[in-house]
N, C-alpha and C positions, 0 to 999 in steps of 0.2 A: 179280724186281723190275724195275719199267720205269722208266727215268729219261730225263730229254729230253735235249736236248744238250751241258748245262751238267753242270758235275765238280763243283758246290758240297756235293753232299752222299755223292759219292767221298771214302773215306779207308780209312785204312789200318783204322781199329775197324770200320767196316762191311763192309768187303771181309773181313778174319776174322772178323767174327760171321756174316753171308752162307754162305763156306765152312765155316764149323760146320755152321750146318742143311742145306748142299747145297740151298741158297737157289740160282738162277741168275741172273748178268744180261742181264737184253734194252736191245738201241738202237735206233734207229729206224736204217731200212734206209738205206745211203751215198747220199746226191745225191739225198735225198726229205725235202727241209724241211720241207715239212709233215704227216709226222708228227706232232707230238706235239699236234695239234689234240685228239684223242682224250684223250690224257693233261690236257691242259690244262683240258678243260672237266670232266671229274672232279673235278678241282683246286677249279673254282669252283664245282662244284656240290654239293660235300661238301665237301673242308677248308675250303677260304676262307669258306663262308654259316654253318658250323659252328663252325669251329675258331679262325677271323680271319686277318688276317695278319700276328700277331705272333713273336715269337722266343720259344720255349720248350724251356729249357735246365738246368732242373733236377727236382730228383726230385716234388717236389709240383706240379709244373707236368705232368708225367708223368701223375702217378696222376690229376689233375684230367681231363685227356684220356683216359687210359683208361677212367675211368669215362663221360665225354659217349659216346665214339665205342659203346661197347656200347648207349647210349640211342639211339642215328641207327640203330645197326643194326636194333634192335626196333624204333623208327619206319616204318624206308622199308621191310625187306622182312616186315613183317607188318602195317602198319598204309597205309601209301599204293599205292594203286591207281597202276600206269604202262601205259603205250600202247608199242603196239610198231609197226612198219610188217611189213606182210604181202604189200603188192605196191604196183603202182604203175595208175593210173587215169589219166583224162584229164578235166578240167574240162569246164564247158560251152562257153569259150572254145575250148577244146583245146589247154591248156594239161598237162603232163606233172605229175601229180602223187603223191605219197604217199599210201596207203593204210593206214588203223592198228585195229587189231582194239579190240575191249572193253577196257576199263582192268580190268586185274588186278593185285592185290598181286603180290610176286614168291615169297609162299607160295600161292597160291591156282594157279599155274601150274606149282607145284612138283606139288603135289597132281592139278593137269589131265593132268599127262602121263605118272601111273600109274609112276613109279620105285620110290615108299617102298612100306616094309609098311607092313601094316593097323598094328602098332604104332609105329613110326614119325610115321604122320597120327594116330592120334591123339595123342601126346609133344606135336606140333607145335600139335595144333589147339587143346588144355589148355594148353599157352604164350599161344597167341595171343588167348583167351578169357581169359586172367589179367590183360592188359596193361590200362591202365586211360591212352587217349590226353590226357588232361587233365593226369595227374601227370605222363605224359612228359617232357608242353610244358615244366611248370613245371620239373622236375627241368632240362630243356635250361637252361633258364633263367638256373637258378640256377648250373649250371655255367659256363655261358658269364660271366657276371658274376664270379665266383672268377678264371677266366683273366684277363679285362680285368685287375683287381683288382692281380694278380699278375705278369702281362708285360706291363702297358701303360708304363711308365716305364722300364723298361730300355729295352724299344724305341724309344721315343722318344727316348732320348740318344743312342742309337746313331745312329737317324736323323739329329736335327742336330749329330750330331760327322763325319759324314760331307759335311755342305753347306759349302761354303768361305764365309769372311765376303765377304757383296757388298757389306754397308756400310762404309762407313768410320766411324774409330772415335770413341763418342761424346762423348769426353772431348776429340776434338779441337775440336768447335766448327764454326761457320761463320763462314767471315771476310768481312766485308761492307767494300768499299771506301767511306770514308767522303769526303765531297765538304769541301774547304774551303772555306769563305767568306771574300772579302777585300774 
């Protein structure tokens, strides 16, 4: 498991459920801060666009995510085509750039570089011809609405029981100095 520099989600149940499975864990290497770039934009490119950024902490908030995250999975590596970089070019400018092959699924490059058996791609290929991209979406949908539904209000007290009152309070009034006339 890769975790960035922060112990928020170190504890003592994860570290023994970890050492059960002979789960290991990685940090980013000492005196190289920017690591967890890499970690990060995972982050935002699959939990936070999928999942939100709320708190979820019980068992039906669970199963609700376990069921979305098996839907992203069948989305991105059987149904969306991704670019890879293969070298690097130089513009007309002559400027130093990235070079990126054909967009392939990340089943379709599975298949490219002749690993599986013949029964394997097929297993694979009868999945990927079963999925039907319309009910995905919907299905994301509908899950991602259940979570709202479900962790948006906790989250939200959390949040403003965490901001300190900056106003003053409203029962006290405004005292306006009044002018006497003589």
């Amino acid at each position: 498991m890769d975790f960035d520099n922060g112990t928020e989600f170190l504890n003592k149940a994860v570290i023994k459920w970890a050492a059960d499975m002979e789960i290991f864990f990685t940090r980013s290497r000492p005196y190289k801060k920017n690591d967890q770039a890499t970690i990060e934009s995972k982050n935002n490119h699959l939990v936070r666009r999928y999942g939100f950024y709320y708190r979820y902490d019980t068992d039906e908030e669970r199963a609700v995510l376990n069921r979305l995250w098996h839907l992203v999975n069948d989305r991105l590596n059987y149904l969306t085509p991704t670019i890879k970089p293969i070298s690097y070019g130089c513009s007309r400018d002559g400027h130093r750039r990235r070079l990126y092959d054909k967009p392939q699924t990340p089943l379709d490059r599975l298949l490219a570089a002749g690993v599986l058996s013949a029964a394997q791609q097929t297993e694979l290929l009868t999945y990927r011809n079963s999925l039907n991209p319309a009910a995905i979406a919907h299905q994301n949908a509908d899950l991602q609405a259940a979570l709202l539904r479900l962790a948006k209000d906790k989250t939200e007290q959390l949040y403003l029981a965490a901001i300190p009152a900056a106003l003053p309070a409203l029962k006290a009034g405004i005292r306006i100095k009044s002018k006497t006339t003589t």
